[in-house]
C-alpha positions as CSV (number, residue, x, y, z in Angstrom):
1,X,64.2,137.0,160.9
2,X,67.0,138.4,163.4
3,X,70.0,137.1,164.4
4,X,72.9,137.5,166.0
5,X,76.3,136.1,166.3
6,X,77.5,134.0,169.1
7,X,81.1,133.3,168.1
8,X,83.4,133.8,164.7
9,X,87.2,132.8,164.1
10,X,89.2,132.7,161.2
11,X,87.5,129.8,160.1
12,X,83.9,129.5,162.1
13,X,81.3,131.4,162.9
14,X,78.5,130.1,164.6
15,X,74.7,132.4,165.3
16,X,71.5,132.0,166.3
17,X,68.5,132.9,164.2
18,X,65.2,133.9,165.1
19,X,61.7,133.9,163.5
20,X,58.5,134.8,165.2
21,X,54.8,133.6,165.4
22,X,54.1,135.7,161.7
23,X,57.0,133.6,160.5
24,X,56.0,130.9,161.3
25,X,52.6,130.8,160.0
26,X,53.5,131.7,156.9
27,X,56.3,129.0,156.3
28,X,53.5,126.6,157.3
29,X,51.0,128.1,154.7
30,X,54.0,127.8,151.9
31,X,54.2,124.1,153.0
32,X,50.6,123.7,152.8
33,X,50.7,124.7,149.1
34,X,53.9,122.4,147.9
35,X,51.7,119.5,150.5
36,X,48.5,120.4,149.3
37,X,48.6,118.4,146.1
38,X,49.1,115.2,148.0
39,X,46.2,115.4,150.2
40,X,42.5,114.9,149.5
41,X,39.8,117.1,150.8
42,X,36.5,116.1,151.0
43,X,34.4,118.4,148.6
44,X,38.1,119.7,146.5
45,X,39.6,118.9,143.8
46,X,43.6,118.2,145.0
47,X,45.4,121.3,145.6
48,X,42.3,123.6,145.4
49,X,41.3,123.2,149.3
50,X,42.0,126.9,151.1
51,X,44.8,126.7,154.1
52,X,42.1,126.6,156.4
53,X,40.1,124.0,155.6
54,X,42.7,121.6,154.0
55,X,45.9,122.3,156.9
56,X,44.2,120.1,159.5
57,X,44.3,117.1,156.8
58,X,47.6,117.4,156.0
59,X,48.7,117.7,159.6
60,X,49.7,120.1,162.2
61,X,52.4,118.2,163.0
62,X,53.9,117.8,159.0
63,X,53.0,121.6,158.5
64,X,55.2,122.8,161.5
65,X,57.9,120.1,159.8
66,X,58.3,121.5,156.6
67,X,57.7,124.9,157.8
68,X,60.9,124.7,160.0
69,X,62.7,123.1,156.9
70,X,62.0,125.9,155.0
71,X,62.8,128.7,158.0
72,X,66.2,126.9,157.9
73,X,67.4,126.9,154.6
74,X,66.2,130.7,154.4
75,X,67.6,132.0,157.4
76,X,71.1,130.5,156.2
77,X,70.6,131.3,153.0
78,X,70.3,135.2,154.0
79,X,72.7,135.2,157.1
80,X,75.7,133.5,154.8
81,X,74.8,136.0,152.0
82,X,75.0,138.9,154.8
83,X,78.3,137.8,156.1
84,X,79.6,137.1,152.9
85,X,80.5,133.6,153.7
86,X,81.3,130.3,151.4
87,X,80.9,127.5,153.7
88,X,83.6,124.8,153.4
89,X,81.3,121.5,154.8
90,X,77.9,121.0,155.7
91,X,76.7,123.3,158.3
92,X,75.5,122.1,161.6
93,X,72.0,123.2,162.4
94,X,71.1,122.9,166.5
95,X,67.0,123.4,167.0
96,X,66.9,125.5,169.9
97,X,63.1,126.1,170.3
98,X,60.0,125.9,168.6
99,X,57.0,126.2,169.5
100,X,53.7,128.2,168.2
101,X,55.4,131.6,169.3
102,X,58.4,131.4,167.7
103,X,61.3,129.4,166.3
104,X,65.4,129.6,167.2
105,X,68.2,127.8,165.3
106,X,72.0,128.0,166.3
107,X,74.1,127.2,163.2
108,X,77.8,126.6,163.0
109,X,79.3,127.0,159.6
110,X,83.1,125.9,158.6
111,X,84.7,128.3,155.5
112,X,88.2,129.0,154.6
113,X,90.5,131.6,156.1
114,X,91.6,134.5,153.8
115,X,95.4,134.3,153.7
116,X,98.1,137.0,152.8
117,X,100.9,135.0,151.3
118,X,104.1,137.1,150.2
119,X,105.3,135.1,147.0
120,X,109.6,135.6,146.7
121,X,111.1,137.0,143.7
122,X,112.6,133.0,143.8
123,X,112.0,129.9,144.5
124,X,114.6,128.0,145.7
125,X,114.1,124.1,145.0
126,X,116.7,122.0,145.5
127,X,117.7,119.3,143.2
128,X,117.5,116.1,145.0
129,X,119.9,113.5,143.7
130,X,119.1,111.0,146.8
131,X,117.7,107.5,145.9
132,X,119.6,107.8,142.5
133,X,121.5,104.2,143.5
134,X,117.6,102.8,143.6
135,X,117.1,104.1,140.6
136,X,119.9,102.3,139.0
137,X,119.0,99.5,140.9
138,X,116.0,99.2,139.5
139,X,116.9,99.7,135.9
140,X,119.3,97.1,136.0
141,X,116.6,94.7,137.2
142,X,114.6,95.7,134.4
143,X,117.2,94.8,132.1
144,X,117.8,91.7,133.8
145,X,113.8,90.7,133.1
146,X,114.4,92.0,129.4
147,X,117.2,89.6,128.9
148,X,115.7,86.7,131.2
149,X,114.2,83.5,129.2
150,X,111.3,81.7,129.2
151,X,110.4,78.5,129.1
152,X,107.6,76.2,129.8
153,X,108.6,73.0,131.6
154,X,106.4,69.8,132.7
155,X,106.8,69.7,136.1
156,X,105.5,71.2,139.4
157,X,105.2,74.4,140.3
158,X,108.0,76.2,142.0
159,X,108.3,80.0,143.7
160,X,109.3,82.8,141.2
161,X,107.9,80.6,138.5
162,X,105.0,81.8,135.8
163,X,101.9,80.1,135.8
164,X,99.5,80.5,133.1
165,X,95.9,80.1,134.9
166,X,92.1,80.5,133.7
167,X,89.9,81.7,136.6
168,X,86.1,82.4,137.4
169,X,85.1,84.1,140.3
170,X,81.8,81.4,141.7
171,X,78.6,82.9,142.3
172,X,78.8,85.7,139.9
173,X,76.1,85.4,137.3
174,X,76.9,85.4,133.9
175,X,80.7,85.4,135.0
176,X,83.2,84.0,131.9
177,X,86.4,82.2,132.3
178,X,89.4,84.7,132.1
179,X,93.1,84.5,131.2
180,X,96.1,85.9,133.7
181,X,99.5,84.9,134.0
182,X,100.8,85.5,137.1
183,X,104.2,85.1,139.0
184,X,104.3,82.9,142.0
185,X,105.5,84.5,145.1
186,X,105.0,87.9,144.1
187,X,101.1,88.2,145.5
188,X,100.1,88.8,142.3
189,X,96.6,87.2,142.5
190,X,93.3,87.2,145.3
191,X,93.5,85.1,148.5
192,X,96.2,82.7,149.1
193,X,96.9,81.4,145.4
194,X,100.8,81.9,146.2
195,X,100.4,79.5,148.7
196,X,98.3,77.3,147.4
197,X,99.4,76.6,143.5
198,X,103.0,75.4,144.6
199,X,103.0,71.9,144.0
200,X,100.2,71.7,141.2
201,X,101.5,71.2,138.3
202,X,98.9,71.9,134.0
203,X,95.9,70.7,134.6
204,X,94.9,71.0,138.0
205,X,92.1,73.0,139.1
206,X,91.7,74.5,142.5
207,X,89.3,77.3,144.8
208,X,90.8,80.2,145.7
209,X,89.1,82.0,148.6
210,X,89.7,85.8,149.7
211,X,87.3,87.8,152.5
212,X,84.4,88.5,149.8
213,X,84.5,86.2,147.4
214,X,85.5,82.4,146.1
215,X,87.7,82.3,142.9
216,X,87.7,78.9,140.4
217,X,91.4,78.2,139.4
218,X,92.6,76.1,136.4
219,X,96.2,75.7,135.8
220,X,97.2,76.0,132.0
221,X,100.9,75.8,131.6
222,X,104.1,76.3,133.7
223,X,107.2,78.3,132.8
224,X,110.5,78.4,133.7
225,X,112.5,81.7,134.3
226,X,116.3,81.8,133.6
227,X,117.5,84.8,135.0
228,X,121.2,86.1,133.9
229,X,123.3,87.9,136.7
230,X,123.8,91.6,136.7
231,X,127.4,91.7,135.7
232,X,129.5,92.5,132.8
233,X,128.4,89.7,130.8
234,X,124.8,91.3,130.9
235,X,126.3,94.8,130.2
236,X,127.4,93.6,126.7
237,X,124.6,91.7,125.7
238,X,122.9,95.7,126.6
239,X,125.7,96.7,124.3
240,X,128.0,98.6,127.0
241,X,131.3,97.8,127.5
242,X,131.2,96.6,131.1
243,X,128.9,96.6,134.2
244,X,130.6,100.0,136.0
245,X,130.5,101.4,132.5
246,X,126.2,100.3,132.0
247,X,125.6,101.5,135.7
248,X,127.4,105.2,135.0
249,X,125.3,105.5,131.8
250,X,122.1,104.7,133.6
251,X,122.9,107.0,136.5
252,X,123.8,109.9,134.3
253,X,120.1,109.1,132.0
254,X,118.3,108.9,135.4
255,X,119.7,112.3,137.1
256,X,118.6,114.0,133.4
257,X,115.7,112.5,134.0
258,X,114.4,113.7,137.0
259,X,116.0,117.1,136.6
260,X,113.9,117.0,133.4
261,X,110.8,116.2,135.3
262,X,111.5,119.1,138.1
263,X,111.9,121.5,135.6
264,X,108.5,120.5,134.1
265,X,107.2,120.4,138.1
266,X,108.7,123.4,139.2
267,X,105.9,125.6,139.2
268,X,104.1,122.6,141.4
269,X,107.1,121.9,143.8
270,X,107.2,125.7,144.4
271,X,103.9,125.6,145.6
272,X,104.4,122.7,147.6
273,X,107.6,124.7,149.6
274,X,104.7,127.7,150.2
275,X,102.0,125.4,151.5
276,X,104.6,123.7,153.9
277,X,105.8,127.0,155.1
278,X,102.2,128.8,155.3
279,X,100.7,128.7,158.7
280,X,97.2,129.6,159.1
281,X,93.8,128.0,161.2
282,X,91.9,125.5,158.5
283,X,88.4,124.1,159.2
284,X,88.7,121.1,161.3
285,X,85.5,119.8,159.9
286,X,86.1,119.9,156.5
287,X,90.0,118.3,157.6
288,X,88.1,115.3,158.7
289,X,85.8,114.4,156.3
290,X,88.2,114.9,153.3
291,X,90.3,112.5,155.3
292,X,87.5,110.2,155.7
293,X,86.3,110.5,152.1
294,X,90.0,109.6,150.8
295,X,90.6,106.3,153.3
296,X,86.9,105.5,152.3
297,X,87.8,105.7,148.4
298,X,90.8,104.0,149.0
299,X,89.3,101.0,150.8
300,X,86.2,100.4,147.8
301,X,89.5,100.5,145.1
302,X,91.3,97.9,147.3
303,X,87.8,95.6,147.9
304,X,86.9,95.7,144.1
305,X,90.5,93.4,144.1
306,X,89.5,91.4,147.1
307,X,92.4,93.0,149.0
308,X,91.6,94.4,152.6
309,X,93.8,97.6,153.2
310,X,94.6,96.8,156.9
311,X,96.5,94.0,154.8
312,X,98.2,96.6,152.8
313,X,99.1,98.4,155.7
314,X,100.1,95.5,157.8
315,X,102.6,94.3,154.7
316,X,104.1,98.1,155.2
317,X,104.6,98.0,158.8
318,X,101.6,100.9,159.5
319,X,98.3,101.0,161.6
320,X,95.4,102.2,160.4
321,X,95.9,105.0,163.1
322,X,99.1,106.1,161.4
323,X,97.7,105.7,157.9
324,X,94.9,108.4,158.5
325,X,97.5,110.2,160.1
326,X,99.8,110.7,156.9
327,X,96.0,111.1,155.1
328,X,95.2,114.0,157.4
329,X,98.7,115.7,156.6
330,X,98.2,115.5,153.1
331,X,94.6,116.9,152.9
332,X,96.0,120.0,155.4
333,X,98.8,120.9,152.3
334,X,96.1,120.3,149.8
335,X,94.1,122.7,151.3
336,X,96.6,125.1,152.2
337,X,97.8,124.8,148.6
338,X,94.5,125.2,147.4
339,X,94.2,129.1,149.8
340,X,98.0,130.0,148.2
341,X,96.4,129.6,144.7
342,X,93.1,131.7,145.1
343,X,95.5,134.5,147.3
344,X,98.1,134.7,143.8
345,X,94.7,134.8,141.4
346,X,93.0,137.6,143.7
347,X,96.5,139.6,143.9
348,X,97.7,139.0,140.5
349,X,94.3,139.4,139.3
350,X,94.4,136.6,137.3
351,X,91.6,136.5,134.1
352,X,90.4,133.9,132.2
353,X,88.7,134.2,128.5
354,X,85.5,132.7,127.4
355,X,87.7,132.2,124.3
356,X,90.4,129.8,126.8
357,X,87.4,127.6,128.5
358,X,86.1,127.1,124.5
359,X,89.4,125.7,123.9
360,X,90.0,123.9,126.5
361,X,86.6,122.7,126.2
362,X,87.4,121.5,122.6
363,X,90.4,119.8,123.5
364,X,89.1,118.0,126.0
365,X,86.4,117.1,123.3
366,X,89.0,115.9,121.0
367,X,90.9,114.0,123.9
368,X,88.1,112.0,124.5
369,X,87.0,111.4,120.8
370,X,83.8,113.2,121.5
371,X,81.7,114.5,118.7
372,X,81.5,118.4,119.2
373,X,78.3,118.9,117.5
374,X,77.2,116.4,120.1
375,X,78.6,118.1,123.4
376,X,77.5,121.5,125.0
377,X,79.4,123.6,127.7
378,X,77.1,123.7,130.3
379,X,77.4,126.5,133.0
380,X,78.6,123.6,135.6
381,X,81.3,122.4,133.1
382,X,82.3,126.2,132.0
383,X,82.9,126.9,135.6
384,X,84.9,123.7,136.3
385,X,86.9,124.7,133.7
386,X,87.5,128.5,134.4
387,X,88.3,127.1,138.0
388,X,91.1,124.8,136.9
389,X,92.3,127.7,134.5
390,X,92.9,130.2,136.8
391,X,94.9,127.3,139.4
392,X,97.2,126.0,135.9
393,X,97.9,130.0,135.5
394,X,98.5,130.8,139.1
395,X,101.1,128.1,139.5
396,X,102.7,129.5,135.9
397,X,103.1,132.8,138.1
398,X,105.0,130.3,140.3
399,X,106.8,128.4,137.8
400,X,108.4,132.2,136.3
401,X,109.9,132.2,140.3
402,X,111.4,128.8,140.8
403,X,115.3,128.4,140.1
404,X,116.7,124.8,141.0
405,X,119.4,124.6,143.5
406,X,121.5,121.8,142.5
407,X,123.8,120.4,145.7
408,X,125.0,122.4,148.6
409,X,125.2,125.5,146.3
């Protein structure tokens, strides 16, 4: 086989391979033997008819097939192991020629770009105390569910009430009756239940329909909620002495909070100020099916509810367009993030002990209430775990280097 290149970036490289009429012939007699035992030859036992008697029953055709096949996965086998390249996607394979003297491929393989990334002695990250008001807000409406009663009533139902309900999704072998209790106007439940259980009251039974499926609805019992106002009145019953004096505590236990949290993060947040900083080609393939991959995960999660994500998005004010967009940017630092990492493990020459990935193998063991003399550390699991390892210890390197900036200091 020769080849020769034809184009190579920081991220691409794309060559042409060629094999000749020897090459050829022999690929086909390698496919005769794995094609042989599927074929009957008059006179032979199956797979005991020499190439030249048995090759015209198995084809010419099929032969010259698998023969390519075969010239294909060797010759990028070898040129990748020559060039010393990881491919990041599925190479692309173009058949130039083939014919009985000879065979050319182009190939274009994707891989990620080596990147020199100078780490700072520090880190700044800055501790961001916007949103804090939500925050509060949010707790205080917490606390206003905590102190809000319950009560069933005899009567229609009415938005923000909660309505007990038994449901069966139809044509579902096997399916059971099920329990929920779910609060009206809150689009808690498939289809257009919110809009259709207003007005029912125990009792009544009703069909629920989203895009894939038909749900059976029973209505058990209605319940009232009385809901106390957020003032001081609600602060004592909380046991603070007003409502200014229950909203500085919770501000104060929120911003420990989430400076808590950062501190724990800070090793991650550090690398997430590198990645947005790094600038460096990426392989647009690879960009785009990761992107694909994610949207495509997202939408099965969303169906197995009933729920469309176009819905989703429409309920958010975003287009699919702009959704894949925000996708694509977070797959880019995810990559980029993921080149920072294996550049600090290379320079830092980061280890890790078959002792570590025994552990860690144990305590996932134990995690998962998994009997030990049970489980074995295959190679594929051992190097999973190294793999994850070496990242937890590269971003403790990072962690060492973060200080948080609190304010405008």
């Amino acid at each position: 086989m020769e080849y020769k290149i034809k184009e190579k970036t920081n991220t691409k490289i794309v060559f042409e391979t060629r094999n000749d009429k020897s090459e050829i012939e022999e690929a086909k007699r390698k496919a005769y033997k794995e094609l042989s035992n599927k074929v009957r030859v008059p006179g032979f036992r199956k797979g005991k008819a020499p190439y030249e008697i048995g090759a015209p029953f198995v084809g010419e055709g099929r032969l010259l097939e698998d023969a390519v096949d075969f010239l294909m996965r060797k010759d990028l086998e070898e040129v990748l192991e020559k060039e010393n390249i990881d491919p990041a996607s599925r190479p692309d394979v173009k058949l130039e020629k083939v014919d009985e003297n000879g065979l050319v491929l182009t190939f274009t393989v994707e891989f990620l770009p080596e990147v020199d990334v100078e780490i700072p002695e520090k880190i700044e990250i800055k501790f961001d105390k916007s949103g804090i008001d939500k925050e509060v807000e949010k707790k205080l409406k917490d606390l206003q569910n905590t102190f809000t009663e319950i009560k069933p009533v005899e009567r229609e139902v009415k938005e923000g009430d909660l309505v007990d309900v038994e449901y069966k999704i139809q044509n579902v072998k096997n399916a059971d009756w099920k329990n929920v209790s779910v609060e009206v106007g809150k689009k808690q439940f498939v289809g257009d239940f919110d809009e259709q259980v207003v007005g029912k009251k125990a009792g009544d039974e009703f069909e629920v329909k989203s895009e894939n499926m038909t749900v059976s609805v029973r209505i058990v019992a209605v319940k009232e909620k009385n809901v106390p106002e957020i003032d001081d009145n609600l602060a004592k019953d909380a046991g603070f002495e007003s409502l200014e004096d229950m909203k500085k505590s919770i501000e104060e236990e929120a911003l420990k909070n989430r400076k808590l949290q950062l501190e724990e993060e800070k090793g991650n947040e550090a690398l997430s100020i590198l990645a947005d900083k790094l600038e460096t080609d990426l392989p647009e393939k690879l960009i785009n099916e990761e992107t694909d991959s994610r949207i495509k995960d997202l939408e099965n999660r969303y169906m197995k509810y009933g729920v469309r994500m176009e819905d989703i998005l429409k309920s958010e004010g975003k287009t699919l367009d702009e959704f894949k967009e925000d996708v694509k940017k977070s797959v880019i630092k995810d990559i980029k993030k993921d080149l920072i990492l294996r550049d600090i493990i290379k320079k830092q020459n980061i280890k890790v002990t078959d002792e570590e990935i025994k552990e860690e193998f144990e305590r996932f063991l134990d995690g998962q209430n998994i009997d030990k003399k049970k489980a074995r550390l295959s190679d594929d699991a051992k190097r999973v775990i190294e793999d994850q390892l070496l990242r937890n210890k590269a971003i403790s390197f990072l962690k060492e280097r973060a200080i948080i900036k609190e304010g405008d200091d």
